[in-house]
C-alpha positions as CSV (number, residue, x, y, z in Angstrom):
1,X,0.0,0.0,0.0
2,X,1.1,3.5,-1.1
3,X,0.1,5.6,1.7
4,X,1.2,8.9,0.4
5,X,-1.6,8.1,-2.5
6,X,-4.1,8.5,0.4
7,X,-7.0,11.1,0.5
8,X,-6.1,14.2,2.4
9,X,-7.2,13.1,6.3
10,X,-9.2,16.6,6.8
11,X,-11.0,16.0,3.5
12,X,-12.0,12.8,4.7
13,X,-13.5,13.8,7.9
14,X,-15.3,16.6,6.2
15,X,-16.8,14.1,3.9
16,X,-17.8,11.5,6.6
17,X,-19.6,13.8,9.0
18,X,-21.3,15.5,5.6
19,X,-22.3,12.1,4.7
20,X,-23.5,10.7,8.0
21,X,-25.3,13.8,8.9
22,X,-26.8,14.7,4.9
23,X,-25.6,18.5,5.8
24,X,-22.6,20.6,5.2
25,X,-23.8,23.0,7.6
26,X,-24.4,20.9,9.8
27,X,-21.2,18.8,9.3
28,X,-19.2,22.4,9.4
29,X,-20.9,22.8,13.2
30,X,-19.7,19.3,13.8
31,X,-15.9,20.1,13.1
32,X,-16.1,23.9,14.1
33,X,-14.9,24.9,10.6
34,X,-17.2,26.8,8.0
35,X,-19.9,25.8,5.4
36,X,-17.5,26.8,2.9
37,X,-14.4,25.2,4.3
38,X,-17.0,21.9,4.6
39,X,-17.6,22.4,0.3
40,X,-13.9,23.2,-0.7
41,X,-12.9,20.0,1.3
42,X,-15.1,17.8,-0.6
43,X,-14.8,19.3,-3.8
44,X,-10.8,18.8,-4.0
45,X,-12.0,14.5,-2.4
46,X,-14.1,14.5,-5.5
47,X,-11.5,16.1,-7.6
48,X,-8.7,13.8,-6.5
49,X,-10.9,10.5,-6.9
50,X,-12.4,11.8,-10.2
51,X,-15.9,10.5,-9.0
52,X,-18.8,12.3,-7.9
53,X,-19.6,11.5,-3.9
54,X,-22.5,14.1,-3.5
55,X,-25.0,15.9,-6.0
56,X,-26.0,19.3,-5.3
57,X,-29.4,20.3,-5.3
58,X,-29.7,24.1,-4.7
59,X,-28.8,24.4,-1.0
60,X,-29.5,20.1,0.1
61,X,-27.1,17.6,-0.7
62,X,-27.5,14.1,-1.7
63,X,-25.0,11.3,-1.9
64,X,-24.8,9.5,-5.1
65,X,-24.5,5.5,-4.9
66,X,-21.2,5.5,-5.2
67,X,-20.8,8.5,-2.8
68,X,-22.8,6.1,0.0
69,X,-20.6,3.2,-0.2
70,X,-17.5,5.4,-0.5
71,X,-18.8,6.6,3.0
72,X,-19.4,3.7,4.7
73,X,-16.0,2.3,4.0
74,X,-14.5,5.4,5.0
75,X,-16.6,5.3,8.2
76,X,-15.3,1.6,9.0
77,X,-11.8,2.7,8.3
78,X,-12.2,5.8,10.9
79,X,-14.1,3.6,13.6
80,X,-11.1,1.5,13.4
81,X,-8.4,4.8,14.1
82,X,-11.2,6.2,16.7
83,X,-11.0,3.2,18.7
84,X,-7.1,2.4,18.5
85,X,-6.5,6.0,20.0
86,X,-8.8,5.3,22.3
87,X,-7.1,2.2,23.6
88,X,-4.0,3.7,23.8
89,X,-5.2,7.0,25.4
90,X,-7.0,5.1,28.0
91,X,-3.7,3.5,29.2
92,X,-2.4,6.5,30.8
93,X,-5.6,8.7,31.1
94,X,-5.7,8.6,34.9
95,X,-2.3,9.9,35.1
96,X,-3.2,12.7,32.5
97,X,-4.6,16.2,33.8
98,X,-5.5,18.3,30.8
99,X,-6.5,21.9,32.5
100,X,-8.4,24.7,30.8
101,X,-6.8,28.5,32.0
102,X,-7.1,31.9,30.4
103,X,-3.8,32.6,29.1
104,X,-3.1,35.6,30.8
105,X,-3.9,33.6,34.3
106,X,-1.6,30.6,33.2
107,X,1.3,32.9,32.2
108,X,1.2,35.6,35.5
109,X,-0.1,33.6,37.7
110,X,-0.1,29.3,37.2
111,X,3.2,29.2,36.1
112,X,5.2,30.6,38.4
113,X,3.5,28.1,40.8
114,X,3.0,25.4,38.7
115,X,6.5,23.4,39.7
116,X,5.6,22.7,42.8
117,X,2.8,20.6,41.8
118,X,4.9,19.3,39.2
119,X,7.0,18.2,42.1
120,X,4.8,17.2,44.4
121,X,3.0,14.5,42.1
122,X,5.5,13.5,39.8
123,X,2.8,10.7,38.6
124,X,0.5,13.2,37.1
125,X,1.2,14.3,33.7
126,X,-0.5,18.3,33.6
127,X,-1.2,19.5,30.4
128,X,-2.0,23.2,30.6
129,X,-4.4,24.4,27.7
130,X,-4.3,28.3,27.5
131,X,-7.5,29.7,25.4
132,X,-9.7,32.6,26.0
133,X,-13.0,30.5,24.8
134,X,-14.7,28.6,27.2
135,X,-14.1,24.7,26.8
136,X,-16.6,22.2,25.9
137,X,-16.0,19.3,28.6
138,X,-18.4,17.9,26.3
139,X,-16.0,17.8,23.3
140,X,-13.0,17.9,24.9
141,X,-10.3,15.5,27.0
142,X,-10.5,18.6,29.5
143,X,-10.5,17.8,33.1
144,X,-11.0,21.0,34.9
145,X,-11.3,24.6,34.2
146,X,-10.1,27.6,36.1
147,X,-12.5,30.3,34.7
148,X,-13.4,34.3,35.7
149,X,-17.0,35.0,35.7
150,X,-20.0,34.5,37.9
151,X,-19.9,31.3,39.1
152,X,-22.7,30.4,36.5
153,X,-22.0,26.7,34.7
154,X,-24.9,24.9,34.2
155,X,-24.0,20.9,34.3
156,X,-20.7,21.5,35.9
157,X,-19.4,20.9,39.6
158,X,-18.0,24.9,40.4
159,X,-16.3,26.0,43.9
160,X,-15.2,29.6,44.0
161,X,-11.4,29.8,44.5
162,X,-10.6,33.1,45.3
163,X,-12.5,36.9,44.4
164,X,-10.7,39.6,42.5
165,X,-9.6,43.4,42.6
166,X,-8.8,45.5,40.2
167,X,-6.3,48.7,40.7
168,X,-4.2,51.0,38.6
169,X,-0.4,50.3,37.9
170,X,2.5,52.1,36.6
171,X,6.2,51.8,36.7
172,X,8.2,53.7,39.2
173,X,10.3,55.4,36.1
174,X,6.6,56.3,34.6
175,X,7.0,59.9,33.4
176,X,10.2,60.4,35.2
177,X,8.9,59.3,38.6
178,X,6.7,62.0,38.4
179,X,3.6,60.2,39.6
180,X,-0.1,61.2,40.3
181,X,-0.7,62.3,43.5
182,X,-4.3,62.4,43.0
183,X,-6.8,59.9,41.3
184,X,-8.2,62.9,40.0
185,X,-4.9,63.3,38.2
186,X,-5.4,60.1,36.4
187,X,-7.6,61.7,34.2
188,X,-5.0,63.9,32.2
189,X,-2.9,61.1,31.5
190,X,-2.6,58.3,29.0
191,X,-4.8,55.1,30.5
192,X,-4.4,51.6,29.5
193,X,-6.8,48.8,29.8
194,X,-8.8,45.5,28.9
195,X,-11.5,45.3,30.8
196,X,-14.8,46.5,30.1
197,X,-16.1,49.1,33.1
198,X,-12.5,48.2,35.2
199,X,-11.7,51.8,34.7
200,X,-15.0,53.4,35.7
201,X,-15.9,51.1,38.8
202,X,-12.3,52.1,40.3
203,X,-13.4,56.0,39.7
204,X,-16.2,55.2,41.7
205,X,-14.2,53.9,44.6
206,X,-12.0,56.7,44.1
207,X,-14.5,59.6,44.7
208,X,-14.8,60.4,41.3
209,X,-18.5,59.6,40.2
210,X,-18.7,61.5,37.2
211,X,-15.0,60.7,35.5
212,X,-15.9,58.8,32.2
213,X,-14.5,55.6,30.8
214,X,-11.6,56.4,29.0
215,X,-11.9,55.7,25.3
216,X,-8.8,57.0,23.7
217,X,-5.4,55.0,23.3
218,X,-4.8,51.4,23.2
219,X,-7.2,48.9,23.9
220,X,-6.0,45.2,24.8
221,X,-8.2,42.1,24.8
222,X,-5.6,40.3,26.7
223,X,-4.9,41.8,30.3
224,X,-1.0,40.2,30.1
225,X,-0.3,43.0,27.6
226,X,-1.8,45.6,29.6
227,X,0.4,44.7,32.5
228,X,3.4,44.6,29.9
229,X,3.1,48.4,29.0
230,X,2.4,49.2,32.6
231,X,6.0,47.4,33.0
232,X,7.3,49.0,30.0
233,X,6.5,52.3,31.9
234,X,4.7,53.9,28.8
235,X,1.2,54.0,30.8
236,X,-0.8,53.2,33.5
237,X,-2.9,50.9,33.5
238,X,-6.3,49.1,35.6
239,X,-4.6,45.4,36.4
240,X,-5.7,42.7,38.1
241,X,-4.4,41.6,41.8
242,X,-3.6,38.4,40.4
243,X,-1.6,39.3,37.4
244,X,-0.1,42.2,39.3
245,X,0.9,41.0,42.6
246,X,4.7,39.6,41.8
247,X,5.6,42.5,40.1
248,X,4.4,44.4,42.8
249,X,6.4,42.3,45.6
250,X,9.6,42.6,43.0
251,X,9.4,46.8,43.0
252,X,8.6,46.3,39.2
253,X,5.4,47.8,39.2
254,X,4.2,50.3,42.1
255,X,0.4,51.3,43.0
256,X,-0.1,55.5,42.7
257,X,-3.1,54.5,45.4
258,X,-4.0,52.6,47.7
259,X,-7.5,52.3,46.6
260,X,-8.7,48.8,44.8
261,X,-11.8,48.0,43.1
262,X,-13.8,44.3,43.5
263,X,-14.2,43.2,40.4
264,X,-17.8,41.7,39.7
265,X,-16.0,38.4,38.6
266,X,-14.7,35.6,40.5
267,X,-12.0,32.6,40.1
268,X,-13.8,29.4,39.6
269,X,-12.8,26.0,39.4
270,X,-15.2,24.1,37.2
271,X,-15.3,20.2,36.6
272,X,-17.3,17.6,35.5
273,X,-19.0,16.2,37.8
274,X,-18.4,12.3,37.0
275,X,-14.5,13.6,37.6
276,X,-14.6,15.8,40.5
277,X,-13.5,12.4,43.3
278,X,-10.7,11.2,40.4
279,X,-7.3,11.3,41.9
280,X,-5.6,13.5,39.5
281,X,-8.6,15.8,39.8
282,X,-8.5,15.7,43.9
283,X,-4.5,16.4,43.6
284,X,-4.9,19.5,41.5
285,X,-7.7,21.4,43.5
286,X,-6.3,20.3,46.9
287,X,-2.3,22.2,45.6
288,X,-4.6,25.2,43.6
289,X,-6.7,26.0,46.9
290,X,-3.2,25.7,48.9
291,X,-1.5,28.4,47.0
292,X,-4.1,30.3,46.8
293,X,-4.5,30.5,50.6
294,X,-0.5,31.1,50.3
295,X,-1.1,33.8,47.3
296,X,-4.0,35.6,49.8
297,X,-1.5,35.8,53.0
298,X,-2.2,32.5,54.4
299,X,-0.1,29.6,55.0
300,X,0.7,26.6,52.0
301,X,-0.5,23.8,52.8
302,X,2.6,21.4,52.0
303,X,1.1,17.7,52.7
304,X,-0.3,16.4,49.0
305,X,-3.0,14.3,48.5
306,X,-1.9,10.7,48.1
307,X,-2.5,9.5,44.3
């Protein structure tokens, strides 16, 4: 067998999933591609078999005979790889932790941290998955989530790890050290940030009930960058406690004020629930909630759970 005479793999899947669900578009919501990427992927199938798998009529498709049997053997063939990667995945799957993060969370925050655990239960395997988009533990290998938000995840096992606060940053060699010395200051000067409202809640706390949301300058959907041109000392910038803290310890970063805002979002850890008493699952909340406690002014707890 000639393997690199072999339909292109993508191609194939696009024309399975059309074929067992009689849809493109509903095939394209399958594989989270779109309609048209669903069409160009069978069309260049067809093109390299030189057969005809599906006939078009106006927006429905239809396969054609040899189209249906084309499928089923494809289907049989993919059963077969579906079920081999299960085997082997299932091996080592209660030693695996997959965990769902925001990046900016996993890169100020988890990682610094994350070697102790790594230490601690050397039998675990952590895989750290860093997306803004909420996973589907439906869809996905994903054991846990740590997400910010309400608290509000219907089907899953939540518990609320720690609240948030929001407060403005800047470099000590901002503007020459020539800092604000008050929050009413803030106002003539260039303001970073990422957060919807972040800016105008904190101008509440501060006295300042009428100071607008500032609209000019650089917006940032990730709050890690915002924190990196509150380092670079070319702004300053709403950050959160979480992302802000080390740099804060370290004299990187100082606070014009002492004033901080609660954020209306939380840290929560989310699970499934059929996975919440699993080992590996056990392991990870029991060292998150430890340093945590540590992170908040507590003490680390430094006794692991036995896996």
């Amino acid at each position: 067998m000639d393997f690199s005479k072999l339909p292109n793999l993508n191609a194939l899947r696009a024309f399975e999933s059309a074929a067992r669900l009689e849809s493109f578009s509903r095939a394209a919501q399958e594989l989270f591609v779109t309609h048209g990427a669903i069409s160009h992927r069978i069309r260049a199938l067809e093109d390299d078999l030189g057969l005809t798998l599906f006939v078009r009529e106006g927006k429905r498709v239809k396969l054609t005979e040899t189209g249906r049997i084309y499928a089923q053997q494809v289907r049989l063939a993919m059963l077969e790889i579906a079920q081999a990667t299960q085997g082997l995945r299932a091996g080592n799957r209660e030693r695996r932790l997959i965990v769902s993060v925001l990046p900016s969370f996993a890169a100020r925050w988890l990682m610094p941290r994350v070697g102790r655990f790594i230490e601690a239960y050397p039998q675990i395997d952590l895989e750290l998955m860093a997306a803004t988009a909420l996973v589907d533990f439906r869809r996905s290998d994903v054991d846990v989530g740590i997400r910010l938000g309400l608290g509000e995840y219907p089907g899953l096992a939540v518990e609320k790890l720690m609240d948030e606060m929001y407060f403005p940053v800047c470099s000590p060699n901002f503007r020459q050290g020539k800092l604000p010395k008050r929050p009413s200051d803030l106002l003539k000067l260039p303001l970073q940030r990422s957060e919807p409202r972040a800016w105008r809640d904190w101008f509440d706390r501060a006295g300042l009930p009428d100071a607008p949301e500032p609209t000019r300058g650089a917006y940032f959907d990730d709050s890690a960058m915002v924190l990196q041109a509150a380092l670079d000392g070319s702004t300053i910038a709403i950050v959160r406690k979480s992302l802000a803290q080390e740099y804060l310890d370290r004299g990187q970063l100082i606070k014009p004020f002492e004033i901080e805002s609660p954020s209306r979002e939380a840290y929560y850890f989310v699970c499934p629930p059929h996975l919440v008493q699993t080992q590996r699952v056990l392991a990870f909340r029991y060292w998150l909630k430890s340093e945590i406690a540590w992170f908040e002014g507590g003490e680390r707890t430094e006794q692991s759970v036995p896996v």
